[in-house]
C-alpha positions as CSV (number, residue, x, y, z in Angstrom):
1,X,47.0,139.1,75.1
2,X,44.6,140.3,77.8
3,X,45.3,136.7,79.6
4,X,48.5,137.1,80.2
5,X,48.6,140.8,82.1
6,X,45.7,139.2,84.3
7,X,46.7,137.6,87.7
8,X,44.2,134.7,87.0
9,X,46.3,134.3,83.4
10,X,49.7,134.4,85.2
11,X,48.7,132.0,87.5
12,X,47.3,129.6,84.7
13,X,50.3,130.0,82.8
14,X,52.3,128.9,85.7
15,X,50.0,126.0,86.5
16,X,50.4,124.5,83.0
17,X,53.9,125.1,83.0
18,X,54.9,123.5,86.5
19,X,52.7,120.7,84.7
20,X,54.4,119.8,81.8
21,X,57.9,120.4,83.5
22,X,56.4,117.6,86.2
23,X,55.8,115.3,83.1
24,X,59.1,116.0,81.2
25,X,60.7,115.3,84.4
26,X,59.2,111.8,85.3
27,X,59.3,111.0,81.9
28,X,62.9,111.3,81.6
29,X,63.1,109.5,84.7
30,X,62.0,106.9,83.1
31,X,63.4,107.2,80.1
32,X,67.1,106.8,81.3
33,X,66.3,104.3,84.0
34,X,65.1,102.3,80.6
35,X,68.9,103.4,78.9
36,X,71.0,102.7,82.1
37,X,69.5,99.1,82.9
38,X,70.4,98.0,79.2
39,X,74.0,99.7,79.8
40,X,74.4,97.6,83.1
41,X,73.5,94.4,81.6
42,X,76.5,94.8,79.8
43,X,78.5,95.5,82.0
């Protein structure tokens, strides 16, 4: 676990995970843009 008591390894790790958080965020963005437009249709 050499990578992660390395700078260059903490820095990667954060890199990866600011990118999947970026992705889970936009796709739950769209994901309950897609599940509030079907509840307002009903309404």
């Amino acid at each position: 676990m050499e990578l992660v008591t390395t700078t260059a390894g903490y820095e990667m790790l954060l890199r990866w995970g600011h990118l999947l958080a970026g992705i889970t965020w936009i796709g739950l963005l769209y994901y309950f843009n897609l599940v509030q437009g079907e509840f307002f249709k009903e309404a």
